[in-house]
Backbone as CSV, one residue per row, in Angstrom:
resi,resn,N_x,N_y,N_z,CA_x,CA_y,CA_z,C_x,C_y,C_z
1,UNK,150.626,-44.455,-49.972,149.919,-45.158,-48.915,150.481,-44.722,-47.570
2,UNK,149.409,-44.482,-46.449,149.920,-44.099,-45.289,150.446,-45.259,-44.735
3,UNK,151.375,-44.975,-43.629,152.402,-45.838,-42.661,150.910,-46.012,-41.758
4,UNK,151.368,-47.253,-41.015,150.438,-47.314,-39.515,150.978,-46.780,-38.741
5,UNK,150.108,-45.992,-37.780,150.403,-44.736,-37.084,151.275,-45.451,-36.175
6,UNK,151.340,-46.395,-35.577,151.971,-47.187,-34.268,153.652,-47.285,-34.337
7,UNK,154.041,-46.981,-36.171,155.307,-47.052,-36.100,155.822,-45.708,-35.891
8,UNK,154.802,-44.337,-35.946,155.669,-43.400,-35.605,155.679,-42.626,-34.580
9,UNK,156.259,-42.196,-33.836,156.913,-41.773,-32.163,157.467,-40.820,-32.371
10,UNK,157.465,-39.774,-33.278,157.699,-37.947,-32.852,157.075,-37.188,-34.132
11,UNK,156.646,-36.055,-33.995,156.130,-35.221,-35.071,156.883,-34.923,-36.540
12,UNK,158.223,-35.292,-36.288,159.183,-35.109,-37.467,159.087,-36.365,-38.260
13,UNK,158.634,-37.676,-37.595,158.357,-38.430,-38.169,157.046,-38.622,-38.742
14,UNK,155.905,-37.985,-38.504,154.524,-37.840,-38.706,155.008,-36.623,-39.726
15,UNK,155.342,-35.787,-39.649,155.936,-34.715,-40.963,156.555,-35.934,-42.094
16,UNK,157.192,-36.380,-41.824,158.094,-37.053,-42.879,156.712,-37.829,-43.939
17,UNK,155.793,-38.775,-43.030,154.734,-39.530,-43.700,153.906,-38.695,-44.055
18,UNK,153.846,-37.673,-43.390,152.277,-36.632,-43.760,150.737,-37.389,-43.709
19,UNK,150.701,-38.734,-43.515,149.834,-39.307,-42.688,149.879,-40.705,-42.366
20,UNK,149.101,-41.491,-41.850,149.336,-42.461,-40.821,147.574,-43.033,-40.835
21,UNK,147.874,-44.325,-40.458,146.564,-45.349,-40.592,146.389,-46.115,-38.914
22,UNK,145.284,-45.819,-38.068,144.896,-46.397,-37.441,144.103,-46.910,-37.610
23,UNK,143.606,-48.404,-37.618,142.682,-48.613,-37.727,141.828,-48.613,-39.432
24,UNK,140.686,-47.911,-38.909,139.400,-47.171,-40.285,140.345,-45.784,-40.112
25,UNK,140.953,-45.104,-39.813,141.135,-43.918,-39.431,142.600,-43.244,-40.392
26,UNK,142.676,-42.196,-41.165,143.962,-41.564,-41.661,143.910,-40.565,-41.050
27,UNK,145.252,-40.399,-39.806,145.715,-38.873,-39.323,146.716,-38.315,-39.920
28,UNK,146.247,-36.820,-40.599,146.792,-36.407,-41.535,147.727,-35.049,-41.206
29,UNK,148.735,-34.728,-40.968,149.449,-33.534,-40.607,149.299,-33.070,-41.036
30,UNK,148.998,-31.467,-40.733,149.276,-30.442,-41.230,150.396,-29.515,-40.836
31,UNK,150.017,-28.146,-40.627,151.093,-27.189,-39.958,151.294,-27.363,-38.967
32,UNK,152.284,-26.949,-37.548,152.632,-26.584,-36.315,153.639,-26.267,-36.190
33,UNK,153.640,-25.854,-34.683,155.074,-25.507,-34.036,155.795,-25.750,-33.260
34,UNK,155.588,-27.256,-33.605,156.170,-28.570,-32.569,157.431,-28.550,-32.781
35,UNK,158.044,-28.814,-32.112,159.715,-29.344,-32.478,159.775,-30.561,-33.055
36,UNK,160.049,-30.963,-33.920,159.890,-32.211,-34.033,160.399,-33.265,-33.214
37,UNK,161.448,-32.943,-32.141,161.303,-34.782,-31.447,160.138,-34.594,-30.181
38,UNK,159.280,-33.545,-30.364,158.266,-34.224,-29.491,157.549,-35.439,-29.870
39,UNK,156.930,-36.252,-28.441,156.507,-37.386,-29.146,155.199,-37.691,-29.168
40,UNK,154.918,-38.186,-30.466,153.346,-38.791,-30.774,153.037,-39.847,-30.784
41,UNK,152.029,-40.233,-29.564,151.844,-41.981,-28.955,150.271,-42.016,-29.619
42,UNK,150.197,-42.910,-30.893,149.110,-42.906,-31.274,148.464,-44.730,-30.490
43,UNK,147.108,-44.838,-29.849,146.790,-45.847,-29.547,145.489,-45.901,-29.804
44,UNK,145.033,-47.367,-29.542,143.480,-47.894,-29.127,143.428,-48.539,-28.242
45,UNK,143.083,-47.992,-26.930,143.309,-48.973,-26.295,141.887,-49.935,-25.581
46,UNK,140.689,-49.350,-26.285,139.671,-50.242,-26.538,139.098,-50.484,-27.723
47,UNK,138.578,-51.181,-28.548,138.231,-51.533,-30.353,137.769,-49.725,-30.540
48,UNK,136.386,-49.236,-29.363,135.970,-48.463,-30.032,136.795,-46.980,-29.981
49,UNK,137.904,-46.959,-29.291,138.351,-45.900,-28.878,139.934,-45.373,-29.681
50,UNK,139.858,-44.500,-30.283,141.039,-43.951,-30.547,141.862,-42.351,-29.786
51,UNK,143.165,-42.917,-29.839,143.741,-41.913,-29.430,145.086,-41.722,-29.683
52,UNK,145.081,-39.870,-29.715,146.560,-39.588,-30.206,147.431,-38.345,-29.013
53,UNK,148.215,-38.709,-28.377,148.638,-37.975,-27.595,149.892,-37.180,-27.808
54,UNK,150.226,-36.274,-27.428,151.207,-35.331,-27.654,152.266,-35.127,-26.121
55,UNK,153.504,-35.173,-26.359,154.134,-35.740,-25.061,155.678,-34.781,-25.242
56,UNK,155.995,-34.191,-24.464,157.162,-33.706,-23.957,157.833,-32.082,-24.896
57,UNK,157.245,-31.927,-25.147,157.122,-30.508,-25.932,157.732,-29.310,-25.099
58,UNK,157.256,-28.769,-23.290,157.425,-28.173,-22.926,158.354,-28.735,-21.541
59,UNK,159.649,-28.028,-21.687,160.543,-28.553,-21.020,161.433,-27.220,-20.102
60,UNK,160.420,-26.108,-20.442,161.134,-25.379,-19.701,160.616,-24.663,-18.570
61,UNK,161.032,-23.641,-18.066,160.106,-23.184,-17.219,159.525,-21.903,-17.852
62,UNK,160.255,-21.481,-18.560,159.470,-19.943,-19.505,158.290,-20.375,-19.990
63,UNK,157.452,-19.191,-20.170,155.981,-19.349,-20.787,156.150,-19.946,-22.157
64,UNK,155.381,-20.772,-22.637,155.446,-21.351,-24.312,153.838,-21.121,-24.667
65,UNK,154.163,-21.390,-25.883,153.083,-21.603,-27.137,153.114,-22.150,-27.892
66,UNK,152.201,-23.389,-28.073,152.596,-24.116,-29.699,150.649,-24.614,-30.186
67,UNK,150.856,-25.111,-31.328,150.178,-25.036,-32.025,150.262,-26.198,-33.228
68,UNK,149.072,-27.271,-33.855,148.941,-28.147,-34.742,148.030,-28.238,-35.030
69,UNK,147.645,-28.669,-36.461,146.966,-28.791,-37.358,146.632,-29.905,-38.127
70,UNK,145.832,-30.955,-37.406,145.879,-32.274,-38.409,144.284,-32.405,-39.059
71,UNK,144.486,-33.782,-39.634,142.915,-34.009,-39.652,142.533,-35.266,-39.505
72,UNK,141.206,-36.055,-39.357,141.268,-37.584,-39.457,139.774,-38.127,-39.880
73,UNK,140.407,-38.709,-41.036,139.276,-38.893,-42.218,139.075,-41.139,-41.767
74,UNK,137.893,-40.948,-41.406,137.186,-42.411,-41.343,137.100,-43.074,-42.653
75,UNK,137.749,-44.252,-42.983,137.639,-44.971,-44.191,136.699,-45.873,-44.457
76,UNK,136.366,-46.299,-43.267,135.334,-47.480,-43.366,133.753,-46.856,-43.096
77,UNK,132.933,-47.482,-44.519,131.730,-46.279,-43.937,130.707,-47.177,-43.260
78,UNK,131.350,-48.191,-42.709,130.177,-48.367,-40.998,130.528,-47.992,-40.273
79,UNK,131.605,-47.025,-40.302,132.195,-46.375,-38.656,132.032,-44.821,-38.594
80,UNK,131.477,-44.280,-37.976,131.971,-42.939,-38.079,131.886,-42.379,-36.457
81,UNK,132.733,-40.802,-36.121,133.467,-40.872,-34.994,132.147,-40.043,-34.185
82,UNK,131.636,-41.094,-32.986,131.083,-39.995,-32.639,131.180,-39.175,-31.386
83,UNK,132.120,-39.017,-30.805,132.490,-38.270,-29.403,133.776,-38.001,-29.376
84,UNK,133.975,-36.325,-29.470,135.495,-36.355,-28.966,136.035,-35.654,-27.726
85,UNK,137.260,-35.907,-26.991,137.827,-35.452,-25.749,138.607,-34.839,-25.879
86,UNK,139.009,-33.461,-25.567,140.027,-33.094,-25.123,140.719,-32.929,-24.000
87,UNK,142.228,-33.111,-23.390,142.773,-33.692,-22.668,143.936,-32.680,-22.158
88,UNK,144.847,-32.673,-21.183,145.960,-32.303,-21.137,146.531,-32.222,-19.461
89,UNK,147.967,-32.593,-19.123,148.419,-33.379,-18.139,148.942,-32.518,-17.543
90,UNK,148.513,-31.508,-16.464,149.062,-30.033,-16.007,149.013,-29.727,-14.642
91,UNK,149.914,-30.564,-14.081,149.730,-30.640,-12.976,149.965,-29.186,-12.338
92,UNK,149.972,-28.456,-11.402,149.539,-26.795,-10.128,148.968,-26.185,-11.881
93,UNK,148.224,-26.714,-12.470,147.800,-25.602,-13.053,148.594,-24.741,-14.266
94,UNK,148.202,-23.384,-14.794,148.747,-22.185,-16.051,148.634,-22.979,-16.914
95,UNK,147.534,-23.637,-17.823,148.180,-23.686,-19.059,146.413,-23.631,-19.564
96,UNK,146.305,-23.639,-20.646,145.061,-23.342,-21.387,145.292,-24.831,-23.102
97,UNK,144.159,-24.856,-22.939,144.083,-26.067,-24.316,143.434,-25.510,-24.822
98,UNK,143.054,-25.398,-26.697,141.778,-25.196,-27.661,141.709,-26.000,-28.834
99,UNK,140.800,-26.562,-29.045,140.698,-27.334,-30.294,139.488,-26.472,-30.692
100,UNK,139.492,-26.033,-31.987,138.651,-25.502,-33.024,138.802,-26.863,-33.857
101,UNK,137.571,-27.441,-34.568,137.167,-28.310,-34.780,136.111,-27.680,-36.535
102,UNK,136.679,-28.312,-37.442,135.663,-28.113,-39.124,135.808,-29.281,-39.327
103,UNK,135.185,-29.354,-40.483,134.661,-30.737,-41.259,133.836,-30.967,-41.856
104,UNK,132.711,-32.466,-41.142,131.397,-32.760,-41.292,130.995,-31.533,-40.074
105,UNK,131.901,-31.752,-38.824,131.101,-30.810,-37.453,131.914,-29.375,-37.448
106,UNK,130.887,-28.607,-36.629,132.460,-27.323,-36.106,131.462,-27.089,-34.684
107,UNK,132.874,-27.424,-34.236,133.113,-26.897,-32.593,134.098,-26.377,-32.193
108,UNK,134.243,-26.242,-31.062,135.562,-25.498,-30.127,135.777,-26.507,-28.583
109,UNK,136.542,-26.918,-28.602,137.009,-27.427,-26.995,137.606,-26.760,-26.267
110,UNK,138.210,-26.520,-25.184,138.774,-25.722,-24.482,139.371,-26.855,-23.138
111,UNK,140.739,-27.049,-22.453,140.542,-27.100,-21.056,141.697,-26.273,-20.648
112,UNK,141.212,-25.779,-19.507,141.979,-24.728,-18.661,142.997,-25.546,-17.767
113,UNK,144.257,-25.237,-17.038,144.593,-25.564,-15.706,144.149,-27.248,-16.130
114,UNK,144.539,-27.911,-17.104,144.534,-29.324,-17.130,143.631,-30.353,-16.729
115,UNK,142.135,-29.066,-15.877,140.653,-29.476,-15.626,139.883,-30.316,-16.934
116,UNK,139.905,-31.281,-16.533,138.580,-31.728,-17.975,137.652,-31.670,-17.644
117,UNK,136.802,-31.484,-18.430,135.230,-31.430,-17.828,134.430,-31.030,-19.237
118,UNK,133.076,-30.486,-19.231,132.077,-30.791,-20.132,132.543,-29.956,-21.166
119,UNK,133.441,-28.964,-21.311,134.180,-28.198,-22.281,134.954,-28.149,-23.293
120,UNK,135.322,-29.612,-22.508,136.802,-30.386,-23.324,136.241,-31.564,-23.932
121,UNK,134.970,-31.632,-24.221,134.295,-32.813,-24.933,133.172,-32.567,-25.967
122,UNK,132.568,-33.321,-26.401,132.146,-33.344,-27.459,131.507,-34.566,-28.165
123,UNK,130.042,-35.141,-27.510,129.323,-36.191,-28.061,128.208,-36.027,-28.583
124,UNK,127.814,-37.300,-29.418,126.422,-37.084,-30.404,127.446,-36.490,-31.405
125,UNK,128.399,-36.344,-32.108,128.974,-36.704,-33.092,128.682,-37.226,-34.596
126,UNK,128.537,-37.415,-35.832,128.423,-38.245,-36.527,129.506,-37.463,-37.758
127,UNK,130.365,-37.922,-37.486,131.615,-37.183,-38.429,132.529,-38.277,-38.842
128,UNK,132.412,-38.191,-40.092,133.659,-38.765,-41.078,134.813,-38.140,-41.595
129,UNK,134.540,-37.068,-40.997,135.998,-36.343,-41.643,136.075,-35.318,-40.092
130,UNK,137.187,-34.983,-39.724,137.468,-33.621,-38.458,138.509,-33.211,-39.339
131,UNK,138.591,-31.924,-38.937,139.941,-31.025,-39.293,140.215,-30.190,-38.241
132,UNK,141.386,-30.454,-37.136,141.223,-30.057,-36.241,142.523,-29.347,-36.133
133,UNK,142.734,-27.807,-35.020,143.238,-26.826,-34.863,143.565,-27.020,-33.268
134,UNK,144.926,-27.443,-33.274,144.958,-26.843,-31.492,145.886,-26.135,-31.083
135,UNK,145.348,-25.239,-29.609,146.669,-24.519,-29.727,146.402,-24.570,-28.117
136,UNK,147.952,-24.748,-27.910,148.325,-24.758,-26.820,149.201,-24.031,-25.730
137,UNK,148.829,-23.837,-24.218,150.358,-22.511,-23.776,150.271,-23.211,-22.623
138,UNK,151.562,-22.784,-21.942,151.777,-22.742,-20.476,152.402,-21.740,-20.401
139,UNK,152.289,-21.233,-18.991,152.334,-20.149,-18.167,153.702,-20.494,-17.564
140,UNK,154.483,-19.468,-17.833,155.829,-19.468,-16.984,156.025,-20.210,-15.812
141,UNK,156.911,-21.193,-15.006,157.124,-21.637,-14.318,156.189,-23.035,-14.233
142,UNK,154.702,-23.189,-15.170,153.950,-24.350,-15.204,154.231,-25.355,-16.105
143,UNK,154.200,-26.539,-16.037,154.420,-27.816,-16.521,153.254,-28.258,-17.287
144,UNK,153.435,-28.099,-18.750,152.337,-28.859,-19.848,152.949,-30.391,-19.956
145,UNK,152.664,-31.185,-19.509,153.247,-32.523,-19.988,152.974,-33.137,-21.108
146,UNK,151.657,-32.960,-21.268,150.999,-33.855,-22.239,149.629,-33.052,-22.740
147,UNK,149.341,-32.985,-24.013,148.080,-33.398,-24.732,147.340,-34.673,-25.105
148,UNK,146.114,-34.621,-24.946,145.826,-35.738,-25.715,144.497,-35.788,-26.403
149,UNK,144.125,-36.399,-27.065,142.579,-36.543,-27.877,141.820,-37.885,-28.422
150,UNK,141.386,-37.786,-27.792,140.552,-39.501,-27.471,139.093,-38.985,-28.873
151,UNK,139.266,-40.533,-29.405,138.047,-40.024,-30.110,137.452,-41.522,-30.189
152,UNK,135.817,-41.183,-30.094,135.207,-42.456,-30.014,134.238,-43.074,-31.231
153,UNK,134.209,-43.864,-31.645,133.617,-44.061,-32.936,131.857,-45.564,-32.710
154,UNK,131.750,-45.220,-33.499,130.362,-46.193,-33.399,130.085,-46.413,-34.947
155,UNK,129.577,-47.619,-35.012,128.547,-48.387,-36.301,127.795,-47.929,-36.495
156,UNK,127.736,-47.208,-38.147,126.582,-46.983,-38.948,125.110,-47.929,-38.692
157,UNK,123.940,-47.538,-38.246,123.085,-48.724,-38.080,122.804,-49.183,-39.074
158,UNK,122.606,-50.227,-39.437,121.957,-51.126,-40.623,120.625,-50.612,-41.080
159,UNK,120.377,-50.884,-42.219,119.324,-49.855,-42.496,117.823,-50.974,-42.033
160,UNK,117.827,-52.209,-42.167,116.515,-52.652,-41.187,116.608,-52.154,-39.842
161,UNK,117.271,-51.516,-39.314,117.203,-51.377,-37.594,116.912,-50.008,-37.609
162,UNK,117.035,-49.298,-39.019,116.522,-47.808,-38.938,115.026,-48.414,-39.365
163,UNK,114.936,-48.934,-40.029,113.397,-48.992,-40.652,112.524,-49.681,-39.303
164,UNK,112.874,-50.233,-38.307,112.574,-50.969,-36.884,112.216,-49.566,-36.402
165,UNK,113.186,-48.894,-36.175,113.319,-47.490,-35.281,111.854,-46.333,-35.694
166,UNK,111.912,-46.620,-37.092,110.688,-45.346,-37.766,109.853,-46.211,-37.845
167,UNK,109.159,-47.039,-37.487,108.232,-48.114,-37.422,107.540,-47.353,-35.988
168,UNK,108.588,-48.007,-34.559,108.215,-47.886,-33.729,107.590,-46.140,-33.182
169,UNK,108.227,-45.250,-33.962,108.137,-44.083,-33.903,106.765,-43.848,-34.171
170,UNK,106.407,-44.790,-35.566,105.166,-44.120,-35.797,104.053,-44.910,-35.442
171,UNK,104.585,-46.024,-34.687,103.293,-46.064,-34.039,103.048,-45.736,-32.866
172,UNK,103.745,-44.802,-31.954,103.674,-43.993,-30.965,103.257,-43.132,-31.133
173,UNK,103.381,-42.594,-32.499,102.697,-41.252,-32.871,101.218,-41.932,-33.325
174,UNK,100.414,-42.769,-33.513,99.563,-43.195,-33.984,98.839,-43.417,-32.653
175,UNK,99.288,-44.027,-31.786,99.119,-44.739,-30.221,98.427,-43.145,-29.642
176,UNK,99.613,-42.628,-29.468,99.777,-40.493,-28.750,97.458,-40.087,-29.289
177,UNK,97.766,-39.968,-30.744,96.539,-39.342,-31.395,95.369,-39.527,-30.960
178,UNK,94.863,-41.320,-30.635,93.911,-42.322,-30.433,93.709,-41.423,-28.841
179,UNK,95.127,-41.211,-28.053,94.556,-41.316,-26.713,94.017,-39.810,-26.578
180,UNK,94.141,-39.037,-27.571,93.751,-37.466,-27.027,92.840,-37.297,-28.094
């Protein structure tokens, strides 16, 4: 049985469990090339919102590279995740983010220079399982502080509110015919 993610606070400890329970949610480690006392602040800090951040990794001024591999499988099947963010705290800039993204979905995120914007996201979603790839650098003399990855989840609709939905559909399409 996984630990709840809230008790663990560095990657050596997320290695040790090999996964962790937020919520509906199991984040599952895989490979990287974290040190392990970097630290992992897993939160919610609204019902629908999850997030797992990555914190103090790059401490020097030489160029780095690192790289992780987790995944996060939805348990509860009225929830599934549908928007995700990618993030990262870089202040003058040099550093580059990528999440390659398999599963139910496959995508790619990207943010440059610690810019977020429409690159580093990812909505309209309907995924119960991610398996996600990130890799990360800074540029000699630049400051990576932080990663992070916000993921947003929503309720399966009930199946009368789908049968409401294809109702109304078709009688718009019925309505559309009459007028032409």
């Amino acid at each position: 049985m996984a630990v709840p993610c809230s008790t663990i606070t560095t990657i050596g400890q997320w290695e040790g469990a090999g996964s962790c329970d937020q919520g509906d949610k199991v984040w599952t480690i895989g490979a990287n090339t974290l040190d392990d006392n970097v630290q992992v602040l897993f939160s919610s800090p609204i019902e629908s919102t999850h997030v797992m951040q990555l914190i103090g990794f790059d401490n020097s001024d030489l160029a780095g590279a690192w790289s992780i591999d987790y995944s996060i499988s939805v348990t509860d099947p009225n929830f599934f995740i549908s928007a995700m963010f990618a993030g990262a705290d870089n202040p003058g800039g040099g550093s580059s983010l990528t999440k390659d993204v398999t599963g139910d979905e496959v995508f790619s995120l990207s943010v440059l220079n610690g810019v977020e914007g429409a690159a580093g996201q990812r909505l309209g979603l309907s995924a119960t399982l991610l398996n996600i790839t990130e890799t990360f650098s800074a540029n000699a003399g630049a400051d990576l502080l932080s990663v992070s990855n916000t993921y947003r989840q929503s309720e399966v609709p009930e199946p009368a509110s789908l049968a409401l939905i294809g109702l109304a559909l078709a009688g718009l399409a019925v309505v559309r015919r009459r007028r032409f």
